[in-house]
Every structure is written in structure tokens, then in C-alpha cells.
C-alpha positions in Angstrom: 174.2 22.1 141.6 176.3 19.9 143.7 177.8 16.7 142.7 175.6 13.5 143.5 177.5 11.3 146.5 178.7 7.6 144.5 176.9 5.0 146.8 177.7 1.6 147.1 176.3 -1.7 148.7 177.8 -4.7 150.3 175.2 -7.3 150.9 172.1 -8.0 148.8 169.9 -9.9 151.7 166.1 -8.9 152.6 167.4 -6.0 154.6 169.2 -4.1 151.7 165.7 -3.5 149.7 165.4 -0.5 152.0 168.5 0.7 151.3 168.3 0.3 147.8 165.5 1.9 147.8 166.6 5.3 150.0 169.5 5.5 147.7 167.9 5.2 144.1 164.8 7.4 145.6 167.5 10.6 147.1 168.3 13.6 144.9 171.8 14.0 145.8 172.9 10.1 145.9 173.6 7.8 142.9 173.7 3.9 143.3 176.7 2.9 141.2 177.2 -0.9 142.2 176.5 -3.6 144.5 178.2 -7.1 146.3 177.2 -10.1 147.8 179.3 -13.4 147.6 175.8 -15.0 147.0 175.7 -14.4 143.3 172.0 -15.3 143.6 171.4 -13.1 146.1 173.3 -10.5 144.5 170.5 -10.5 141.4 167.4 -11.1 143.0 166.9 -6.8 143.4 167.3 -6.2 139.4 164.1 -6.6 137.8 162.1 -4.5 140.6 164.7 -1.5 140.9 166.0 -1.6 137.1 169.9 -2.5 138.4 170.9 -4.8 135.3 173.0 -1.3 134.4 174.7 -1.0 137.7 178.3 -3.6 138.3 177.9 -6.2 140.4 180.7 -7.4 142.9 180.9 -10.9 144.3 184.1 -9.7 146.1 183.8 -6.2 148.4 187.2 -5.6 148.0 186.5 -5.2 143.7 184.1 -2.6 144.5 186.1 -0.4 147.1 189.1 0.0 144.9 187.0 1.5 142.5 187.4 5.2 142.2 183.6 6.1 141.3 182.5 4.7 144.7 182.0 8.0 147.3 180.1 5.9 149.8 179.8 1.8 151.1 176.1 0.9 152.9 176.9 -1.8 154.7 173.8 -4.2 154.6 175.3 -7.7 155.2 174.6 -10.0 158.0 176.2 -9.4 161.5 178.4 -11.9 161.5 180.0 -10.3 158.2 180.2 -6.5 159.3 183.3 -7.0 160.8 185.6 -8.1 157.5 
């Protein structure tokens, strides 16, 4: 069996529900944190995918220096892709 790939997401917004959802639903990929510098924002997903367990980053640079994380989805705004 082959190890599961240590996913990540920056940005919390409407658009990182599918994302969320791709990652938690695949075989071979493991949620293991997510960020937003909306600490609202960065909540609002627990309850319906069950992510009170998984850290939460208000700062992306907190969750890339961690050594569990394989993979970053970037699902922030366009105007944030580029930091």
C-alpha cells in the first residue's frame, strides 16, 4: 500500500468546499491542515466536513514549514495567488 499524499489548503472561501471535498473523498490523499487570514472564514467548513481535528493556520507560511505537509491547494482569491 502506498503512502497517502499530505495535502494542504490555503484559503477557506466558497471555492475551497470543492477542494475540501476532492481531498477528504480520495483514497490516496489525506487533508492535514488548512489557512486563511480570515479566522472566520477559516472555521466556517468544520462542522459539515468534521475538520475540528485538522490544524488550522491563519498564517501560510506556519503551515508550509511543517514537515507533514506533501502538498499546498491553493484556493485563495486571485489577487492573493501571487504571495
Amino acid at each position: 500500500m502506498s503512502k497517502k499524499v499530505r495535502i494542504g489548503i490555503v484559503g477557506t472561501g466558497s471555492f475551497s468546499k470543492s477542494h475540501i471535498q476532492a481531498v477528504t473523498d480520495a483514497y490516496n490523499a489525506e487533508l492535514v491542515g488548512l489557512c486563511d487570514q480570515d479566522e472566520t472564514r477559516l472555521y466556517q467548513h468544520d462542522e459539515k466536513f468534521r475538520l475540528a481535528d485538522i490544524p488550522h493556520h491563519l498564517n501560510y507560511q506556519e503551515m508550509l514549514a511543517r514537515e507533514d505537509v506533501d502538498a499546498i491547494i491553493v484556493s485563495a482569491n486571485d489577487q492573493s495567488h501571487c504571495e
